[in-house]
N, C-alpha and C positions, 0 to 999 in steps of 0.2 A: 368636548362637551358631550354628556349623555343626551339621547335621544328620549321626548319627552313620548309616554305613548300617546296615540292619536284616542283621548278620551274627554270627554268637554266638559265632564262636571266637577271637576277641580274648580274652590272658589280660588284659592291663592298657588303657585307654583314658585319655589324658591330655586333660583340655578345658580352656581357657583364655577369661576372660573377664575384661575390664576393671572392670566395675563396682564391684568392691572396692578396686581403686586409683582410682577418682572418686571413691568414699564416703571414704578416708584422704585425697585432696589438700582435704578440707573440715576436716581436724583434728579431726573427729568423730570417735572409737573407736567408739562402738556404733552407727553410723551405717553404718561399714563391716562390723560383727559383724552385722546388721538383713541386710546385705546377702550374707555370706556365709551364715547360717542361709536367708535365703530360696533361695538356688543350690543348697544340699542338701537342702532339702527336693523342691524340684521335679525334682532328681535320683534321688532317692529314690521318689517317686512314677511318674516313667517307667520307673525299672528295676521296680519291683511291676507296671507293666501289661504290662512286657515278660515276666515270669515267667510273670505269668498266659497272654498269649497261650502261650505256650510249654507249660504245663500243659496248655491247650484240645488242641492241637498233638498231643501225644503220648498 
């Protein structure tokens, strides 16, 4: 995955990654579900540490 740059006034940010379509060419459903919950959560995780810098910040 591309590094997003560290700039905050992006309303919307689209990111694209494969690995949900590796996990579905296996015919696995939650194999690909495994793989999407893990994408949002480590997304979810950098947007809180981005917040907090941001808090520090101001």
């Amino acid at each position: 995955m591309r590094q997003i740059p560290e700039q905050t006034d992006y309303g919307f940010i689209h990111g694209h990654t494969k690995a949900p379509d590796v996990a579905a060419h296996a015919k696995d459903p939650r194999a690909k579900r495994a793989v999407i919950e893990a994408l949002a959560v480590a997304e979810l995780v950098r947007a809180f540490g981005l917040c907090e810098r941001l808090a520090r910040e101001n």
